[in-house]
N, C-alpha and C positions, 0 to 999 in steps of 0.2 A: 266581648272580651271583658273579664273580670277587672277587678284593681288589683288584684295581685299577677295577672297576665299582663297586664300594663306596665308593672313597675319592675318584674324580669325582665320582659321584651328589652326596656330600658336599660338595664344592668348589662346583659349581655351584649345588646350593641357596642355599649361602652367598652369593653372587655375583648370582643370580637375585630375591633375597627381598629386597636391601639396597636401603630405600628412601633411602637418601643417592645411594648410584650411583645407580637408575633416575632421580633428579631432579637429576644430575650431565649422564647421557647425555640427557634429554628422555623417556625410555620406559623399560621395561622391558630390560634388556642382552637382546641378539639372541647367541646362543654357540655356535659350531660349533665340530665336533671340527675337526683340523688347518688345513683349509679353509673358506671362506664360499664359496656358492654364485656361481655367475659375475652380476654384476649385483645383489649383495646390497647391498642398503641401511646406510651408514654412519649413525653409528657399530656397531662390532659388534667381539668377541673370537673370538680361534679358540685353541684348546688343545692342549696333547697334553701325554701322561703318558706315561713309560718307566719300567719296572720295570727295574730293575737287580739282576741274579741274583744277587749275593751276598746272605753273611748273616753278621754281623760274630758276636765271639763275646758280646756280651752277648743275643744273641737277636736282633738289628734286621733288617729288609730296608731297602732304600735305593731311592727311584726320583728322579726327575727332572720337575717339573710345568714347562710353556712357557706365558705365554698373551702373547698380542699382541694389543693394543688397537689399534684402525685408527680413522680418523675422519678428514671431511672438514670444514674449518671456515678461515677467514682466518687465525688466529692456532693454536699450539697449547694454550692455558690448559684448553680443557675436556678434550681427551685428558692433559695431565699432575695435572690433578684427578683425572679421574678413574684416574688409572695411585696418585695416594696413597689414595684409596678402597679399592683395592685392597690395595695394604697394607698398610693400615689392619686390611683385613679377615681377612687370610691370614697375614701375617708372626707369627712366632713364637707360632700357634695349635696348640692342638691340640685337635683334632677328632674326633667321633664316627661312627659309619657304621652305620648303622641295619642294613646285610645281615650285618655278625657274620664278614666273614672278614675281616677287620681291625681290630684293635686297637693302642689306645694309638699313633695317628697325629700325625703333628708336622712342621708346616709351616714352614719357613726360606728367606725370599729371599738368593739370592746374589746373585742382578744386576738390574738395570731400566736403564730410560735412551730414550731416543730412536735410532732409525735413520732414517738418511734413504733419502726416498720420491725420484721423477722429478716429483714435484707438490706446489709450493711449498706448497698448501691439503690435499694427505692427511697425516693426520701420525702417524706406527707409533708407539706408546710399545710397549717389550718386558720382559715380565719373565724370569726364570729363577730355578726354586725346587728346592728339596732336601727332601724325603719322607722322614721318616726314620718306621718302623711296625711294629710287631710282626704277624704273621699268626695267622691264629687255631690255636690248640692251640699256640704257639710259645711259650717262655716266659724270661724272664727271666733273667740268672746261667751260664750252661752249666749244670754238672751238674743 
């Protein structure tokens, strides 16, 4: 398993196991990578994570986490609950990764907010986050 399958795995467990969210969305969160299937049941997140090839010089790599929160409802209150749930849960964590090519992982939202849809009742909350993470055998300091 890669460092960036390491540091999903992590995220979604997170995301997956929080019973505030599941009783926020009605269920369990439904999570697909980039896309939700055509005809997929709302509410539901889609993700995606980019590695970003640098490596700064105290040792860091840097990627880029996405997730969008979709939901169909009359008002938007339960997609912007649950878009601070998520926050809640992610923002300035850091994290474990149980496959070991990642260490000392560190979650940072730079953006969230609303996009608008063509449908008064879907309503997109979007976040965007900053990855900051050591790889394994990689170490601290330069020299």
């Amino acid at each position: 398993m890669g460092v960036l399958a390491d540091i999903t795995s992590a995220i979604l467990t997170i995301l997956r196991q929080d019973t505030e969210l599941a009783k926020i969305l009605g269920a369990k969160p439904r999570i697909y990578h980039v896309w939700a299937p055509e005809n997929a049941q709302l509410p539901y997140m889609t993700y995606q994570i980019t590695d970003l090839p640098d490596l700064d010089a105290d040792g860091l790599s840097t990627g880029d986490l996405a997730i969008d929160l979709w939901d169909y409802a009359p008002t938007p209150e339960r997609a912007e609950a649950a878009g601070h749930q998520i926050t809640r849960l992610l923002d300035g964590q850091s994290i474990a990764t149980t496959g070991g090519m990642a260490e000392a992982v560190r979650i940072v939202k730079s953006s969230s907010g609303f996009m608008e849809t063509d449908n008064a009742s879907v309503h997109r909350w979007v976040s965007r986050w900053t990855l900051r993470y050591v790889r394994q055998g990689e170490k601290f300091g330069g020299d």
